[in-house]
Legacy VTK file of the C-alpha trace (Angstrom):
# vtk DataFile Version 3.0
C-alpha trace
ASCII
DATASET POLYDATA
POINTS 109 float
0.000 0.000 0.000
1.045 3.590 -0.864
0.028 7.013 -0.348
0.065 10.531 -0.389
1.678 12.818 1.876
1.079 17.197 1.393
3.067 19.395 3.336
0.148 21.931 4.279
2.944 24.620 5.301
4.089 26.758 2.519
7.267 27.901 3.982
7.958 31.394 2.563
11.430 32.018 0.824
14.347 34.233 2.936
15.639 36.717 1.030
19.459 37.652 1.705
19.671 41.147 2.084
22.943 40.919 1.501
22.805 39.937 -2.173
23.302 42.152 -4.855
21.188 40.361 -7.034
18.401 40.148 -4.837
14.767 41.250 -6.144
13.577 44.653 -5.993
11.745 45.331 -2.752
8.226 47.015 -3.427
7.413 49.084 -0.393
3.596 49.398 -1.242
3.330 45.388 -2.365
5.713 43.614 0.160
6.546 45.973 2.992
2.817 47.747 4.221
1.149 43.980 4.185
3.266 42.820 7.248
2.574 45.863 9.119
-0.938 45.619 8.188
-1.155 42.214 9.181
1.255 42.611 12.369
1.190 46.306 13.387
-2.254 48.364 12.555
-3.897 47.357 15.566
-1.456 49.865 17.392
0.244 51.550 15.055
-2.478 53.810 13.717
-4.215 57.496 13.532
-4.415 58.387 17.081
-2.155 55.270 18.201
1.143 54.452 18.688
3.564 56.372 16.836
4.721 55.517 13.667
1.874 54.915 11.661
2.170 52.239 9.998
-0.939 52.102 8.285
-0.754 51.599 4.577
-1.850 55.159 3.624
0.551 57.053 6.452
3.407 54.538 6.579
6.287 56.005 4.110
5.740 59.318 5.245
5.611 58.092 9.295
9.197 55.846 8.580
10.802 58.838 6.670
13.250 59.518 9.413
16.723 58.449 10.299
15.125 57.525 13.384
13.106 54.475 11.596
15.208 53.898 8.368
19.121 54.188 8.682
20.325 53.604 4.973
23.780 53.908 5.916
23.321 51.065 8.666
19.960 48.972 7.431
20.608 46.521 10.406
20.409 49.536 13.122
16.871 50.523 11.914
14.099 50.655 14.396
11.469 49.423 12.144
14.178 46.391 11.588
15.071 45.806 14.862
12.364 46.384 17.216
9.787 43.742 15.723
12.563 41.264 14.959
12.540 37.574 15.223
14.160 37.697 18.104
12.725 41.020 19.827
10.228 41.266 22.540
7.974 43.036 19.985
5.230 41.987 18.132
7.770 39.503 16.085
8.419 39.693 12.308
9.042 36.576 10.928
12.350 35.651 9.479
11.191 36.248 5.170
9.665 39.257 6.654
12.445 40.607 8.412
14.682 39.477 5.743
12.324 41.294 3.179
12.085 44.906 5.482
16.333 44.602 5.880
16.394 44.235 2.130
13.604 47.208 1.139
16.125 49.312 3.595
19.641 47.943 2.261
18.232 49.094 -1.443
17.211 52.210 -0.589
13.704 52.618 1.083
12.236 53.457 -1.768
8.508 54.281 -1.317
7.990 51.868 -4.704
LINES 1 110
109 0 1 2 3 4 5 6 7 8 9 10 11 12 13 14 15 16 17 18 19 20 21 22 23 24 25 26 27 28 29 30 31 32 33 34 35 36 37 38 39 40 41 42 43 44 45 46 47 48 49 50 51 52 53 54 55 56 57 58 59 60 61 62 63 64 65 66 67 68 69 70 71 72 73 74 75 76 77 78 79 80 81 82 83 84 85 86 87 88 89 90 91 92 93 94 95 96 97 98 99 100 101 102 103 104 105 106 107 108
């Protein structure tokens, strides 16, 4: 006898930030998702500071005290919900993907 087996878990692909060949971040397709999915219920008009929601978040990150283009790995959006923070948690594609979106520039694409 034989059967099928399914892996049910998609596991989502880590980007290497580090790569200079990775693909182009889109801040508006990949980025606002996870904080609309992990950080809206907070980080909204009249909430938390920044706002992260998808209309206000470019313009609420666009400051050297969110985004550090010179150091990607030192920015606060990066670093505060990391895997391994005490913060709501990104995961490690989505960390992977915000590190990347900073290393190529923060581009609000």
């Amino acid at each position: 006898m034989s059967s099928c087996t399914y892996n049910w878990i998609v596991e989502e692909e880590v980007i290497d930030p580090g790569d200079p060949d990775a693909p182009d971040i889109s801040f508006s397709v990949e980025i606002t998702p996870i904080f609309a999915s992990k950080c809206t219920g907070c980080h909204q008009p009249g909430g938390q500071t920044p706002d992260l929601t998808a209309a206000n978040a470019y313009n609420s990150l666009n400051s050297s005290r969110y985004v550090n283009t010179s150091a990607p790995e030192t920015s606060l959006i990066y670093t505060k919900p990391s895997p391994t923070g005490s913060h709501v948690k990104y995961t490690e594609a989505e960390a992977a993907k915000v590190l990347t979106w900073i290393t190529q520039g923060a581009q609000n694409n």
